[in-house]
TORDOSE-112422 format. One record per residue (C-alpha): residue in three letters; chain; x, y, z. Coordinates in nm, 4 decimals. Layout:
BEGIN
+------+-------+----------+----------+----------+
! resn ! chain !     east !    north !       up !
+------+-------+----------+----------+----------+
!  ALA !     A !        X !        Y !        Z !
...
+------+-------+----------+----------+----------+
# end
This chain:
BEGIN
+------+-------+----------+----------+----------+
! resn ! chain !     east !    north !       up !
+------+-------+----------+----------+----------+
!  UNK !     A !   0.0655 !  -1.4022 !   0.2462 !
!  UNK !     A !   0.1772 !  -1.2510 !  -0.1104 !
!  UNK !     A !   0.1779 !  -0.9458 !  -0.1351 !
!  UNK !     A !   0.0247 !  -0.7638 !  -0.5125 !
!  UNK !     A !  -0.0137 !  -0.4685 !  -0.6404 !
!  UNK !     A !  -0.3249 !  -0.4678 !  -0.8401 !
!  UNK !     A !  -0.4794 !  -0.1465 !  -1.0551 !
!  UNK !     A !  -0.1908 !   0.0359 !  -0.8579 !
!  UNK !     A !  -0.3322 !  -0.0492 !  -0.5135 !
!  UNK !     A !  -0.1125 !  -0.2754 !  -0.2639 !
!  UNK !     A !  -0.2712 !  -0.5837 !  -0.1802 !
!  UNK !     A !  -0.2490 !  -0.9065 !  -0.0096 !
!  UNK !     A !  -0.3257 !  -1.2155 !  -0.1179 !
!  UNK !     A !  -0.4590 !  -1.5134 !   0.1024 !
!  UNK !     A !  -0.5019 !  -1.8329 !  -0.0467 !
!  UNK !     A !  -0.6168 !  -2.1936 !   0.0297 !
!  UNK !     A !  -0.4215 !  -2.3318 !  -0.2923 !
!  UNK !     A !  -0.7184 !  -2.3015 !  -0.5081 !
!  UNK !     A !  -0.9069 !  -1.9876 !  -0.4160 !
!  UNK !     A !  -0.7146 !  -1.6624 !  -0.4001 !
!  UNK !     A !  -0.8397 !  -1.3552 !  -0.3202 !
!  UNK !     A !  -0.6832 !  -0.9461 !  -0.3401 !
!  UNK !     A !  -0.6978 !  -0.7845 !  -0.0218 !
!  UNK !     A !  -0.6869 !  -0.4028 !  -0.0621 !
!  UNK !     A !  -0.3909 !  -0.2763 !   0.1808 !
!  UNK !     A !  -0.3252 !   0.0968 !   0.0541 !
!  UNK !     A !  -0.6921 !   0.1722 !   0.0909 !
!  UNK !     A !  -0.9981 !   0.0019 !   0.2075 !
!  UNK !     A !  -1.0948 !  -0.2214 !   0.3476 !
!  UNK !     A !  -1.1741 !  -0.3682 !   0.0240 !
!  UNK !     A !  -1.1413 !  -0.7453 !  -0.1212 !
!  UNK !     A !  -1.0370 !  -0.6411 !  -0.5218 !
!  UNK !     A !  -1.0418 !  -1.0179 !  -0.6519 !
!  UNK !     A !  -1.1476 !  -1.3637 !  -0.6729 !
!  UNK !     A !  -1.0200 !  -1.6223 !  -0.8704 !
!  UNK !     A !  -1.0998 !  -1.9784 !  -0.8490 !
!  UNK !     A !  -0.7431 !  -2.1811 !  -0.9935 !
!  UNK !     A !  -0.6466 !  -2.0291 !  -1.3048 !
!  UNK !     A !  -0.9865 !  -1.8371 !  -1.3712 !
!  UNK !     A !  -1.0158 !  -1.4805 !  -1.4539 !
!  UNK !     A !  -1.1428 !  -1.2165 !  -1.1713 !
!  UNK !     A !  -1.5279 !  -1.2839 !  -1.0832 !
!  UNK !     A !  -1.5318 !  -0.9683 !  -0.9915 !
!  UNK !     A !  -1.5860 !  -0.5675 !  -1.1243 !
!  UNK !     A !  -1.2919 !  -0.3925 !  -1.2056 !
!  UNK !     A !  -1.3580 !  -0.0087 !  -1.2329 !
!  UNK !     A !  -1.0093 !   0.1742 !  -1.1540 !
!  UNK !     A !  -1.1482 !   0.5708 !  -1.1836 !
!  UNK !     A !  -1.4982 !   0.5024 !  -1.1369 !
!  UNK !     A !  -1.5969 !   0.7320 !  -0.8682 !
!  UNK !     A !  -1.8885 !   0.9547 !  -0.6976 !
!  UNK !     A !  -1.8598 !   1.2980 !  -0.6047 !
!  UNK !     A !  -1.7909 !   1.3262 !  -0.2409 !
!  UNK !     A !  -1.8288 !   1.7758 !  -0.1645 !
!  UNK !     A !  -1.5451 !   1.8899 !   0.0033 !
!  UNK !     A !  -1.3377 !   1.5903 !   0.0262 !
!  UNK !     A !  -1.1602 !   1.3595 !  -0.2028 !
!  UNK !     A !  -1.3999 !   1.1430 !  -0.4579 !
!  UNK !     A !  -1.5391 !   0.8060 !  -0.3308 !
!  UNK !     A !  -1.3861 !   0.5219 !  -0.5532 !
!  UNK !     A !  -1.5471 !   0.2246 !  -0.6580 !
!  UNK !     A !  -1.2750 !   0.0150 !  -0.7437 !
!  UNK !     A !  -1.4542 !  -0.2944 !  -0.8204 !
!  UNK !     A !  -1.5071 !  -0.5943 !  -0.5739 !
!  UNK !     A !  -1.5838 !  -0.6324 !  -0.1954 !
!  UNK !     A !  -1.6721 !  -0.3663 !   0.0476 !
!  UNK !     A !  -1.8211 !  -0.2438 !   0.3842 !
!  UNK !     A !  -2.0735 !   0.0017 !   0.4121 !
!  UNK !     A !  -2.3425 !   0.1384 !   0.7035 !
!  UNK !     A !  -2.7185 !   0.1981 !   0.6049 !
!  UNK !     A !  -2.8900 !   0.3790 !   0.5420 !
!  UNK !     A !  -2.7808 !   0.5122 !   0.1938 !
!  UNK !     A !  -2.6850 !   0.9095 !   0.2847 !
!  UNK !     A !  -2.4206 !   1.0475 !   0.0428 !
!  UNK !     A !  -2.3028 !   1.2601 !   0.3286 !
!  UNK !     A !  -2.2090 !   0.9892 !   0.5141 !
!  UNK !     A !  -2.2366 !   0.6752 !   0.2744 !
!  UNK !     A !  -1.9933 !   0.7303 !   0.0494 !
!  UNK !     A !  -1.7314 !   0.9048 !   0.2877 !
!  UNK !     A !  -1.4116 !   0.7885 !   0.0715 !
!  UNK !     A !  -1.1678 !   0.4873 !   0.1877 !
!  UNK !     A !  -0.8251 !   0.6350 !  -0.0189 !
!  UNK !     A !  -0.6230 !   0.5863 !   0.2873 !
!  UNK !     A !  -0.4202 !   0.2945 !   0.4331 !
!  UNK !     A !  -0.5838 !   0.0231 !   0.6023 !
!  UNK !     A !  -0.3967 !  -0.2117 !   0.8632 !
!  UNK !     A !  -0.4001 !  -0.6047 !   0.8252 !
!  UNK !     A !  -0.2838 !  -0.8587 !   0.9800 !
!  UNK !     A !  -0.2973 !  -1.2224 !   1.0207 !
!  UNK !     A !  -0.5199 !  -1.4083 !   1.2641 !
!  UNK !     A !  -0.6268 !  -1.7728 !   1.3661 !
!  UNK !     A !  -0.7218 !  -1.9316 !   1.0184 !
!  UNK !     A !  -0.7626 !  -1.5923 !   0.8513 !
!  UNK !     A !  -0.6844 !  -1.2125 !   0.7971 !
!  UNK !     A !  -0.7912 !  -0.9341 !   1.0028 !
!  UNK !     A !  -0.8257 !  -0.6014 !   0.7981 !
!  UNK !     A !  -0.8958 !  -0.2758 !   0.9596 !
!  UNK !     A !  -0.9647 !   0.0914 !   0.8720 !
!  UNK !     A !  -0.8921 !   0.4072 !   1.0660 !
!  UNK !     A !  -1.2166 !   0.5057 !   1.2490 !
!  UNK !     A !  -1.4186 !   0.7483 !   1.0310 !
!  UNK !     A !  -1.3832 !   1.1225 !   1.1920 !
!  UNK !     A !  -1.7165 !   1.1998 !   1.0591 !
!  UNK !     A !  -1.8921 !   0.8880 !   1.1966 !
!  UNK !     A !  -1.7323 !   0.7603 !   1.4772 !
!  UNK !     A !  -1.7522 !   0.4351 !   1.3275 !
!  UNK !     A !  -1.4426 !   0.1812 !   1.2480 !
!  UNK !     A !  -1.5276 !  -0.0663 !   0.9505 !
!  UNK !     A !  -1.3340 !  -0.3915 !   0.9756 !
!  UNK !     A !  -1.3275 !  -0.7161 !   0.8114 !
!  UNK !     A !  -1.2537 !  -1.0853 !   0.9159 !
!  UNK !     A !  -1.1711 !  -1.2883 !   0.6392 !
!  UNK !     A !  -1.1450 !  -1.6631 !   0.6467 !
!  UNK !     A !  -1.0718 !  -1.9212 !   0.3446 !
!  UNK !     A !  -1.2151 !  -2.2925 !   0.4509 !
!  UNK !     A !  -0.8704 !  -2.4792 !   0.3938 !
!  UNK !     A !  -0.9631 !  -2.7507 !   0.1011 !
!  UNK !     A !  -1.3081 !  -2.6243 !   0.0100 !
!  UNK !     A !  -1.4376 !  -2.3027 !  -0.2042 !
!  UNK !     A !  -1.5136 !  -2.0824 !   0.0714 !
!  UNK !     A !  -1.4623 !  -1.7725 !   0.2024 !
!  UNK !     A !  -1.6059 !  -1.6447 !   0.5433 !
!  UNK !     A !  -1.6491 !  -1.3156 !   0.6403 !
!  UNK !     A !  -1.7474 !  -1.1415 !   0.9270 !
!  UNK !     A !  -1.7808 !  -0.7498 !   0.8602 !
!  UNK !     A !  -1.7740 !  -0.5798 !   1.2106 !
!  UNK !     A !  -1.8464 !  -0.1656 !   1.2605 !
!  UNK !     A !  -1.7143 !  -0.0589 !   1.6040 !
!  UNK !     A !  -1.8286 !   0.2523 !   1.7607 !
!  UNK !     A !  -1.5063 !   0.4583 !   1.8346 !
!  UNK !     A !  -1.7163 !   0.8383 !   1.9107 !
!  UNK !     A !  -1.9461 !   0.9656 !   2.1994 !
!  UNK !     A !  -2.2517 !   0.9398 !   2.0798 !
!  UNK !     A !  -2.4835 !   0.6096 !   2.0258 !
!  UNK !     A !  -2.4884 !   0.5290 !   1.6164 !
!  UNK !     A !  -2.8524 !   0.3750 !   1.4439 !
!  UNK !     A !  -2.7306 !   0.1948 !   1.1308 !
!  UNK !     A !  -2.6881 !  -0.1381 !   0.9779 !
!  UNK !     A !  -2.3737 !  -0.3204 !   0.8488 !
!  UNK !     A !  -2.3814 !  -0.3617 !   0.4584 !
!  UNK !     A !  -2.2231 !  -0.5565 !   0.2722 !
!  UNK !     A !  -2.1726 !  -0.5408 !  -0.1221 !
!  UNK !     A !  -2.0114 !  -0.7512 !  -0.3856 !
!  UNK !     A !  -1.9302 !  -0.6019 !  -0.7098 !
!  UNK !     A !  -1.9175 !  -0.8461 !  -0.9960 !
!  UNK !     A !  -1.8432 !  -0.8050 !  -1.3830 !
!  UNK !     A !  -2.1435 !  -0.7874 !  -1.6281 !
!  UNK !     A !  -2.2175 !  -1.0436 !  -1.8660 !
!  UNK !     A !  -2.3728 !  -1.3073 !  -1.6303 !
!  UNK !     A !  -2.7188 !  -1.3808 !  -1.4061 !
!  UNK !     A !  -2.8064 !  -1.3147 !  -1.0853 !
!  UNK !     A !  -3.0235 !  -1.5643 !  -0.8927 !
!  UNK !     A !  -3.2746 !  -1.3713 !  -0.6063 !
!  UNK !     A !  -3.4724 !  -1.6742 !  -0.4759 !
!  UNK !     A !  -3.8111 !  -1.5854 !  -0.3286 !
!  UNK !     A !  -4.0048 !  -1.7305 !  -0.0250 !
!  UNK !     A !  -4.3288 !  -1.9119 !  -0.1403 !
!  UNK !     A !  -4.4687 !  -2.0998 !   0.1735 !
!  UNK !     A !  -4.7610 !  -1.9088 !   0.3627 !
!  UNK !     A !  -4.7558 !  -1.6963 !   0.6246 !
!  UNK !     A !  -4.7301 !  -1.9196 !   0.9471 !
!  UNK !     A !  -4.9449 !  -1.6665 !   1.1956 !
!  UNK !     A !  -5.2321 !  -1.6403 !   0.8973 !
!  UNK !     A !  -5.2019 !  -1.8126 !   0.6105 !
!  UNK !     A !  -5.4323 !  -1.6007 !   0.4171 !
!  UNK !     A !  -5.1867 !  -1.2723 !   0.4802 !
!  UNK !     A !  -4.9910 !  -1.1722 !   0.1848 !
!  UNK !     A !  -4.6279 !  -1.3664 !   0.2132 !
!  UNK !     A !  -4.3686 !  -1.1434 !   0.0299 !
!  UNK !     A !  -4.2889 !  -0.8230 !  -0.0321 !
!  UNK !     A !  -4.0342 !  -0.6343 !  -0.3122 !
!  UNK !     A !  -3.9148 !  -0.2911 !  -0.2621 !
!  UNK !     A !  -3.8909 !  -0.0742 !  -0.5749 !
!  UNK !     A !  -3.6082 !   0.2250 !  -0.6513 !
!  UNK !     A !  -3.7292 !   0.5210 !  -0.8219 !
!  UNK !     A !  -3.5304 !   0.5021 !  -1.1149 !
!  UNK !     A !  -3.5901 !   0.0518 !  -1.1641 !
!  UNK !     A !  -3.8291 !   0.0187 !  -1.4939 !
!  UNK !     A !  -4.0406 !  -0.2838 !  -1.3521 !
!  UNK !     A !  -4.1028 !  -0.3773 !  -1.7328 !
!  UNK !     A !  -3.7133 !  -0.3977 !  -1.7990 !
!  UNK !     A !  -3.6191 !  -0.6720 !  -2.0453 !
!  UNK !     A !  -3.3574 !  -0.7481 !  -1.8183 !
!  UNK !     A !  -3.5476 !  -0.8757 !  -1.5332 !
!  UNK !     A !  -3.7500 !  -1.2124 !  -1.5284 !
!  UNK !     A !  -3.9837 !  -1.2275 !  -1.3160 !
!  UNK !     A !  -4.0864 !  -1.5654 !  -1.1432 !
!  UNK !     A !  -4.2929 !  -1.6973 !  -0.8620 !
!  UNK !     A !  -3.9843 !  -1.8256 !  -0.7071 !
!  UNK !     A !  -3.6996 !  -1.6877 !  -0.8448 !
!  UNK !     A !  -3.6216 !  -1.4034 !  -1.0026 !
!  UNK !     A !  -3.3386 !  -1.3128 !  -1.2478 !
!  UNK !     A !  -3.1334 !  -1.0452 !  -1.2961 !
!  UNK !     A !  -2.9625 !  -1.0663 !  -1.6730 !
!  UNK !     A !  -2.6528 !  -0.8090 !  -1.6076 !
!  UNK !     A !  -2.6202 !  -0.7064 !  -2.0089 !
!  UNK !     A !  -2.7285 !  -0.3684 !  -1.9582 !
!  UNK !     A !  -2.5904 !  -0.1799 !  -2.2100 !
!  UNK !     A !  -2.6371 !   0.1834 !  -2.1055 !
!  UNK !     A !  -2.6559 !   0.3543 !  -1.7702 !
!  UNK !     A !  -3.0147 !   0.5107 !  -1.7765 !
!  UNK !     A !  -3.1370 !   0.1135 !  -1.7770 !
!  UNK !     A !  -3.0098 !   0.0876 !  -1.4206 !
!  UNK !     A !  -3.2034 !  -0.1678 !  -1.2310 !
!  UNK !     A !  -3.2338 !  -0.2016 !  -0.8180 !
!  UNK !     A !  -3.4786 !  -0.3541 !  -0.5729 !
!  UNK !     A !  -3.4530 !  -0.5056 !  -0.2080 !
!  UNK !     A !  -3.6557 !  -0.8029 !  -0.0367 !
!  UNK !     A !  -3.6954 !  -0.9680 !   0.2777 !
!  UNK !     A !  -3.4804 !  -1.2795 !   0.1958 !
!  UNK !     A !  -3.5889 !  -1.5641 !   0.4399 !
!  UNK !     A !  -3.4351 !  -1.8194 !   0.1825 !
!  UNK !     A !  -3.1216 !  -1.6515 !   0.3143 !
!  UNK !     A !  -2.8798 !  -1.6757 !  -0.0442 !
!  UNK !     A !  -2.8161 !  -1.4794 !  -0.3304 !
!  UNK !     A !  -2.6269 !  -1.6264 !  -0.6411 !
!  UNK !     A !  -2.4558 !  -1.5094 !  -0.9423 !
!  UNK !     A !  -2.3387 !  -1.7360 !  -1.2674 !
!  UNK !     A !  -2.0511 !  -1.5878 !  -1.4826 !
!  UNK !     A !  -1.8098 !  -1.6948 !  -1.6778 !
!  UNK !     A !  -1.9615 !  -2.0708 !  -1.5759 !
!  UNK !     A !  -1.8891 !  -2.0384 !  -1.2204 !
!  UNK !     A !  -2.1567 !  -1.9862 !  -0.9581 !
!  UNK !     A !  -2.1038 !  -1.7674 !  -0.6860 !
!  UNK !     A !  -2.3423 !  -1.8130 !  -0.3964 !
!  UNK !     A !  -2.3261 !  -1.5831 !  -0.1214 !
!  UNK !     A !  -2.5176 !  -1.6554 !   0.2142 !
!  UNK !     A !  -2.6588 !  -1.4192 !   0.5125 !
!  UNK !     A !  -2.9063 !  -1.4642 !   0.7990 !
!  UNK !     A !  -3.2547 !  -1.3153 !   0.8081 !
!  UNK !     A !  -3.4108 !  -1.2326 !   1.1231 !
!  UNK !     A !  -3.8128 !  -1.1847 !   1.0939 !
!  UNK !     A !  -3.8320 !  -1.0811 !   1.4480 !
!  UNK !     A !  -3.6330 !  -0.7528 !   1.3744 !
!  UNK !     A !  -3.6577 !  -0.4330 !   1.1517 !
!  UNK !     A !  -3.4490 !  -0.4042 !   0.8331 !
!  UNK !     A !  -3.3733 !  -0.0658 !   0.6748 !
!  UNK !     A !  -3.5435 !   0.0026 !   0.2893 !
!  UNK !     A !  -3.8530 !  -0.1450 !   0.4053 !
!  UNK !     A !  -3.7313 !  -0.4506 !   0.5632 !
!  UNK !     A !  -3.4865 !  -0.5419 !   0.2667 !
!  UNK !     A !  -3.2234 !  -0.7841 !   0.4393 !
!  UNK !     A !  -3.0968 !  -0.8644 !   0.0413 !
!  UNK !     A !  -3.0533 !  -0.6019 !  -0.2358 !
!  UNK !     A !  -2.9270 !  -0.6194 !  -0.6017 !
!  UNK !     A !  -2.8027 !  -0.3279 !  -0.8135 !
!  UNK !     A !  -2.7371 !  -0.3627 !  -1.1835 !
!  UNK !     A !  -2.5932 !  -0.0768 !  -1.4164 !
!  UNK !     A !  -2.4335 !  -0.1162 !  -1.7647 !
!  UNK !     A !  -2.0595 !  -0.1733 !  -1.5793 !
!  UNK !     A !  -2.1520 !  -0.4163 !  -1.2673 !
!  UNK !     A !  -2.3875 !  -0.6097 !  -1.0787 !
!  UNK !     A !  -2.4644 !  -0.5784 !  -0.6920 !
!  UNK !     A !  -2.5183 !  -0.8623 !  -0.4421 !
!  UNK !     A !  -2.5653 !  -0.6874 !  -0.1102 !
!  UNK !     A !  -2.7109 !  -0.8168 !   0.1935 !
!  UNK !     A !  -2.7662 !  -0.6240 !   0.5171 !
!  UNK !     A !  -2.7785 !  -0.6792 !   0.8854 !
!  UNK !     A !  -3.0666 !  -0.5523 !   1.1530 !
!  UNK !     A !  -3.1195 !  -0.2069 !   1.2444 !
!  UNK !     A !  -2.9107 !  -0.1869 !   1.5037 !
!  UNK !     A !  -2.8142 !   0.1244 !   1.7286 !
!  UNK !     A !  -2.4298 !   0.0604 !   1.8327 !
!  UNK !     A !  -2.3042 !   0.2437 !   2.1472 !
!  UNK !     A !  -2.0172 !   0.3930 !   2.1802 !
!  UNK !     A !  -1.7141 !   0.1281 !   2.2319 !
!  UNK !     A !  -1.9371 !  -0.1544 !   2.1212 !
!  UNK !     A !  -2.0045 !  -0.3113 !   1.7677 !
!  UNK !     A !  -2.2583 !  -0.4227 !   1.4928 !
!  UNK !     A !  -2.1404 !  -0.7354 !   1.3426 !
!  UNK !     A !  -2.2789 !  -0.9459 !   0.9822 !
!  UNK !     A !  -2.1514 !  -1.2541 !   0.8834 !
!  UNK !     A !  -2.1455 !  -1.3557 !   0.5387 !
!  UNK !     A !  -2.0461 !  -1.7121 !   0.3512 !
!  UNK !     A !  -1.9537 !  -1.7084 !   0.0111 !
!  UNK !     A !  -1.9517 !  -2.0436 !  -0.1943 !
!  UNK !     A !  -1.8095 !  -2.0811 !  -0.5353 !
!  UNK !     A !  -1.8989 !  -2.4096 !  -0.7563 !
!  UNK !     A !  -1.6645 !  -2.3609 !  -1.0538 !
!  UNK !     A !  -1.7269 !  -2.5232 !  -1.4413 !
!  UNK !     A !  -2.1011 !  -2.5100 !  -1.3542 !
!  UNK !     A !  -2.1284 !  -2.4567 !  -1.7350 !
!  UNK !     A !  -2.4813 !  -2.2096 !  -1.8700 !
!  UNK !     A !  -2.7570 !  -2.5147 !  -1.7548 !
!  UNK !     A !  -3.0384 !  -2.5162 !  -1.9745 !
!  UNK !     A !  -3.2516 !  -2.4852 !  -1.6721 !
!  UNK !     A !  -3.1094 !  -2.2612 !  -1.4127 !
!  UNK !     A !  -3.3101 !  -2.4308 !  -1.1344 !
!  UNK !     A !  -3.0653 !  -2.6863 !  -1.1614 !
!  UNK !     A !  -2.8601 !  -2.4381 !  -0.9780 !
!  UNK !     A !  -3.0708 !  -2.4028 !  -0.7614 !
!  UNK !     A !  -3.0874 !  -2.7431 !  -0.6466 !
!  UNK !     A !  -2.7317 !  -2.7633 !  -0.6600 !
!  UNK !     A !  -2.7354 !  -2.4625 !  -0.3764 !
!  UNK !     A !  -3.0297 !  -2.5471 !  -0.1749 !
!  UNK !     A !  -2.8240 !  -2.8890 !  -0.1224 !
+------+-------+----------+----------+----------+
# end
């Protein structure tokens, strides 16, 4: 693998010949980049963008790919990742690992594979439980992408199999999403995230059961389509969201989550993702071409 140095960070870059991607080695784990060919980066780039972390250093977005545990607790969520990660290469992809978290217990690792002739990425986002004590959470994972496109949130719209006069969906609200926002349309089967926001206070987030089991998002006409499997025999965290999407005036958020889980100690939670890209997809006059095009 090549190795970068991107925004100052040292990467590595695997590659099937046409997709590349920036894996963060200096800190992380963290995937910085996607490019399809020649394209520009799909993704966020936000070198200094940061939350307040008391009594440690500040927790840095940088932009891209990353592993998190749910629930959201600033004490423990955003515990920062500034410190070297270890990688190395394994059957048909790259194994990246971070030290185990002092505070948690919990070791966040990611196993990244690139299909060889096709525009895909697997990866499998693993949190081991390195302390003493048995851990409740759920692995998250969230992909930061530049502004300026739309996401696709498809919706479930058969009935409800054990009484089909029961209600069949549900969407889960933040306190600070305006459910009037201009940049939300609202349909019966898919819903659209517009990520122009143009100032922070129009931040925009809600959370769903996601049985349809994809989330998409067209910029720069490519379509990224990320995939993750729903379970509706077990218990999600933020009222059963198992997909989430956060937008704010400098990125948008895909972020899909795995089961509730409680990991013992020297075992692991693990959440497989599949991420599809469909490049010089164009701005389709009618975007449920795209979603024929993923549903395929």
């Amino acid at each position: 693998m090549n190795k970068k140095t991107y925004h100052g960070i040292d990467c590595v870059e695997p590659s099937n010949g046409n997709l590349s991607l920036l894996v963060t080695q200096s800190v992380g784990p963290r995937i910085l980049s996607l490019r399809v060919g020649e394209s520009d980066n799909l993704f966020a780039e936000l070198p200094g963008v940061s939350l307040d972390f008391p009594g440690k250093e500040n927790f840095y977005f940088y932009g891209g790919h990353r592993l998190w545990h749910a629930p959201e607790d600033p004490v423990r969520t955003y515990l920062p990742d500034n410190q070297p990660v270890t990688i190395e290469s394994v059957a048909g992809g790259t194994l990246v690992k971070q030290a185990t978290e002092v505070e948690t217990g919990l070791q966040k690792s990611m196993r990244i594979t690139l299909a060889p002739d096709k525009n895909r990425v697997e990866i499998e986002h693993v949190l081991r439980n390195d302390g003493i004590w048995p851990v409740t959470c759920a692995v998250w994972a969230i992909t930061q992408f530049k502004t300026g496109g739309v996401a696709l949130l498809p919706q479930y719209t058969g009935l409800t199999k054990q009484n089909i006069t029961l209600p069949n969906r549900q969407i889960i609200l933040w306190s600070y999403t305006d459910i009037g926002s201009p940049y939300i349309t609202w349909g019966n089967d898919l819903i659209l995230i517009h990520a122009d926001v143009e100032t922070a206070e129009m931040a925009v987030k809600f959370g769903y059961p996601n049985p349809r089991g994809w989330l998409a998002y067209l910029v720069d006409g490519h379509l990224f389509v990320k995939r993750a499997g729903y379970n509706p025999e077990v218990h999600y965290f933020d009222f059963e969201s198992s997909s989430e999407v956060y937008c704010n005036d400098k990125f948008l958020e895909l972020e899909t989550l795995g089961p509730i889980t409680t990991i013992d100690p020297g075992e692991a939670a693990s959440h497989v993702e599949m991420w599809e890209i469909y490049p010089d997809v164009g701005q389709p006059e009618d975007i449920r071409d795209l979603v024929d095009l993923i549903e395929k």
